[in-house]
N, C-alpha and C positions, 0 to 999 in steps of 0.2 A: 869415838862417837858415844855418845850418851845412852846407853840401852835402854833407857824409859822411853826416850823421845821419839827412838828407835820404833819399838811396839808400840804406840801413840799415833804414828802415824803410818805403819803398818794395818794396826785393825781400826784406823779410819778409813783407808783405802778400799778393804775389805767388807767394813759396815757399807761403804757410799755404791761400790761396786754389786752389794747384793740389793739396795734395795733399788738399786736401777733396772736389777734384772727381775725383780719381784714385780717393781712397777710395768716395766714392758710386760709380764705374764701376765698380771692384771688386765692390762687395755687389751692386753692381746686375746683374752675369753672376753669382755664386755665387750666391744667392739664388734666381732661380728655375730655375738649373742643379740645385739641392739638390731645387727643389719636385719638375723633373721627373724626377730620379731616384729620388723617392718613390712617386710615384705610379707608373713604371712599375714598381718592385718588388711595390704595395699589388696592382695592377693581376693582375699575375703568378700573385701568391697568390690573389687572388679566382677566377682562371683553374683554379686545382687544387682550393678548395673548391669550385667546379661541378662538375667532372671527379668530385671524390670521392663526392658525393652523388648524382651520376648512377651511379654504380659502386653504390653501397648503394639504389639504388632499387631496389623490387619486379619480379624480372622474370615477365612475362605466363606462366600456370599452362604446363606442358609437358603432353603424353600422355603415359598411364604408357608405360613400357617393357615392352617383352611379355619381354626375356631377362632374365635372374636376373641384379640387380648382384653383379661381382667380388667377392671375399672382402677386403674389408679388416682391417689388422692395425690394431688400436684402440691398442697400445701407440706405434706411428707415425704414427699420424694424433693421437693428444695432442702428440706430439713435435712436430710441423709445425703445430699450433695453436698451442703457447707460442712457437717459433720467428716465427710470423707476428706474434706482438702483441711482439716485441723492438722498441725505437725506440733508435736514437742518441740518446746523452745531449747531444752538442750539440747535437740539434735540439729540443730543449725551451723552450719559453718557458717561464720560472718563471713565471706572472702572477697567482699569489694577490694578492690586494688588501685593505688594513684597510677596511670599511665605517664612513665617519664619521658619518653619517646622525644617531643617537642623539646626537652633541653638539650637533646645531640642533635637534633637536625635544624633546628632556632637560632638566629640570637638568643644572648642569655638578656638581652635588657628586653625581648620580648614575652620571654617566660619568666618574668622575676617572681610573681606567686607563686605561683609551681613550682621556682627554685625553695623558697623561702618555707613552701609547705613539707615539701620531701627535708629541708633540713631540720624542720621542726619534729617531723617525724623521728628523724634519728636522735636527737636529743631525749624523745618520750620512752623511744624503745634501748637507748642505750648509756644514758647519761649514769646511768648508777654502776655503770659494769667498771671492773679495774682495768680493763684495755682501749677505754674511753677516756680522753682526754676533753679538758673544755676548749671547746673551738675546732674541735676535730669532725664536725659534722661539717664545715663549709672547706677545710680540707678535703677532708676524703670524697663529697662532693663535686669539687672544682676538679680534683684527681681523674675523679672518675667520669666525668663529661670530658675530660683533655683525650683521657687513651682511647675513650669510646667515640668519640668523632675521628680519630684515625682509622679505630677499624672502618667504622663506618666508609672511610677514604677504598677504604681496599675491598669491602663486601655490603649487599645489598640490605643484610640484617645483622645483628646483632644477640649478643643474649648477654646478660648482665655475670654471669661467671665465668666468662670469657677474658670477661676484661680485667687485663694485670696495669696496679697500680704502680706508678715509677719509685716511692720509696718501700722499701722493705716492713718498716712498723705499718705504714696504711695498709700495704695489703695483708697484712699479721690481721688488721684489726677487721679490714674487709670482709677476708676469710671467717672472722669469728661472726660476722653478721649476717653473712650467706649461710653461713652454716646452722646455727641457731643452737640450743640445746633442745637432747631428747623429750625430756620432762620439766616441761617450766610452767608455773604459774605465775607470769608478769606480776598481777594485781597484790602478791602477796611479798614482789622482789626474790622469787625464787628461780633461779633461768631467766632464759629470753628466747623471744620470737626468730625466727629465722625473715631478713630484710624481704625475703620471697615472697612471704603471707599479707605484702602489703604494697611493693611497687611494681609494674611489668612494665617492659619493653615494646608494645606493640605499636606498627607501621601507621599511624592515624595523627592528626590534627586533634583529636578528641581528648580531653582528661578529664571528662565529667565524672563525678563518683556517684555513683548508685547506692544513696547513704543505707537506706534499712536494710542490707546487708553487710554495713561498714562495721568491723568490729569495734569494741570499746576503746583500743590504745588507737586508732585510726580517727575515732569520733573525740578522742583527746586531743588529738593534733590540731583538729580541724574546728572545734570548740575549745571546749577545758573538761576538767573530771567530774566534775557537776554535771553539766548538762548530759555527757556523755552518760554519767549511771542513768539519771533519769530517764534520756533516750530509749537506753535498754530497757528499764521498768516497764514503760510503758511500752514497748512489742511485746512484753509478757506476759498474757493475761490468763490469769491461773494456769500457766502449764502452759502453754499454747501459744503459739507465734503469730504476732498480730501487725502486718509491714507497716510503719508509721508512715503520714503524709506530711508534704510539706507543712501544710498550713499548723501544724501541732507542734512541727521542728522549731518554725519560728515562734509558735508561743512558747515554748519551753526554753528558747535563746533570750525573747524577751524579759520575760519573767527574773533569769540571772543575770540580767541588763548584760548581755552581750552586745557589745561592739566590736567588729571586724575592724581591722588597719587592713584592708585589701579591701579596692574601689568595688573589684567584679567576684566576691568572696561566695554568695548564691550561686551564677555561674560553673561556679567547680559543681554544684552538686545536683543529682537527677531522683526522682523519685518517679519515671517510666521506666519502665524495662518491657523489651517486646514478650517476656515471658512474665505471667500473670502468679498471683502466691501459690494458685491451685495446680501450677506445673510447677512449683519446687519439689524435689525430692531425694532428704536428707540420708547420707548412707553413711555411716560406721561401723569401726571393727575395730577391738582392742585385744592384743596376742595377752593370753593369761599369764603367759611365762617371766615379760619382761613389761607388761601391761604398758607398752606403744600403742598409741590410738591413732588408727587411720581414719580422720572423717572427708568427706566430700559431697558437695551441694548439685545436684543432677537440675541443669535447667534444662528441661523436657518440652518439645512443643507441647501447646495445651490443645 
């Protein structure tokens, strides 16, 4: 045997075999350095949602006061009401969410919007990834309505990471769209969203979206990236989070001559919520160490 080709393919063995063991040591400190930067962020915010609710708890009845309350000026006390319900617009979690529910328990020629919007959604948030193929949105899709109406055959609910797809690469790639990455900024093609921040499973007939909390790649889907930035623009009013109304959605649709190809395309979206902007209350935490940011949007009775 040739003794070069010999050593050749000895310290390739030896290159490939270390840096597999370098890379598992690698994932192997990142990995659950990510976990416990998650959790102490999640941790954090659970810390201010007690805090907040202990604040809005009932406090125990007082004795009247025997002297006449001060003369307050009602035109300053509205003034410092609106003032107190102002929130920083980056502290918003946009989390409206498409409810898919209706395409596992439907016909699918009943929900064809619904299908057609959940796949357009996967197109916005995944079409640039390398484990994204074109056409693999109405795949993974159709996949995943098949296995998920069988659970359904056997139990009363469901949860969307439950459900194992029948070929090996879909659920590869499923897997990568539940999962998400730690640190993405969509808008700049750096990461991606986890599928989670954007469709839920709930037991209802309903799929109305609750757009002024729709984020940007969700108001992409459902518009284009035009109207979408401008959408955002305008809840932003210096600083400040301002829930847009319908009647401005449709000017700002018109304006970029939007036309829907979906008959009942308004329908999908609501601009009531039984909770009002003055019971929003935006909570985040970002761990210093591995700077994961846990945010979440408290809808509080008002």
């Amino acid at each position: 045997m040739n003794i070069f080709v010999f050593v050749s393919t000895l310290l390739l063995i030896i290159g490939i075999s270390t840096h597999s063991l370098i890379e598992k040591g690698r994932l192997g400190l990142f990995v659950p350095k990510s976990y416990k930067g998650y959790m102490i962020a999640s941790r954090d915010v659970q810390g201010q949602e007690e805090k907040y609710y202990y604040k809005k708890a009932p406090k125990p009845k007082q004795k009247k006061e025997t002297q006449e309350k001060k003369f307050e000026n009602p035109i300053a006390k509205e003034k410092e009401k609106n003032k107190s319900n102002e929130i920083n617009f980056e502290n918003i979690h946009f989390d409206s969410r498409i409810n898919i529910w209706p395409l596992f328990s439907s016909e699918k020629a009943s929900c064809k919007d619904l299908y057609e919007i959940t796949a357009e959604l996967f197109r916005v948030l995944y079409s640039k990834q390398s484990f994204f193929e074109k056409g693999m949105e109405y795949e993974i899709l159709n996949n995943l309505i098949e296995e998920g109406k069988k659970l359904l055959e056997k139990e009363q609910t469901i949860c969307l990471e439950k459900i194992k797809l029948s070929s090996p690469l879909k659920q590869m790639s499923w897997y990568k769209m539940l999962k998400g990455t730690k640190k993405y900024k969509t808008q700049k093609d750096k990461g991606f969203d986890s599928i989670l921040e954007y469709i839920e499973l709930f037991p209802s007939k309903t799929t109305k979206i609750y757009l002024p909390l729709a984020s940007n790649n969700l108001l992409t889907t459902l518009f284009n990236q035009d109207i979408a930035n401008e959408i955002m623009k305008t809840q932003n009013i210096k600083g400040k989070y301002k829930a847009i109304d319908e009647e401005k959605v449709r000017q700002i649709a018109t304006k970029h001559h939007f036309i829907s190809n979906r008959a009942n395309f308004w329908d999908f979206l609501t601009f009531n919520k039984t909770h009002s902007q003055s019971s929003l209350q935006p909570l985040s935490s970002t761990d210093k160490d591995t700077q994961i940011c846990f945010k979440k949007t408290l809808h509080s009775a008002s």
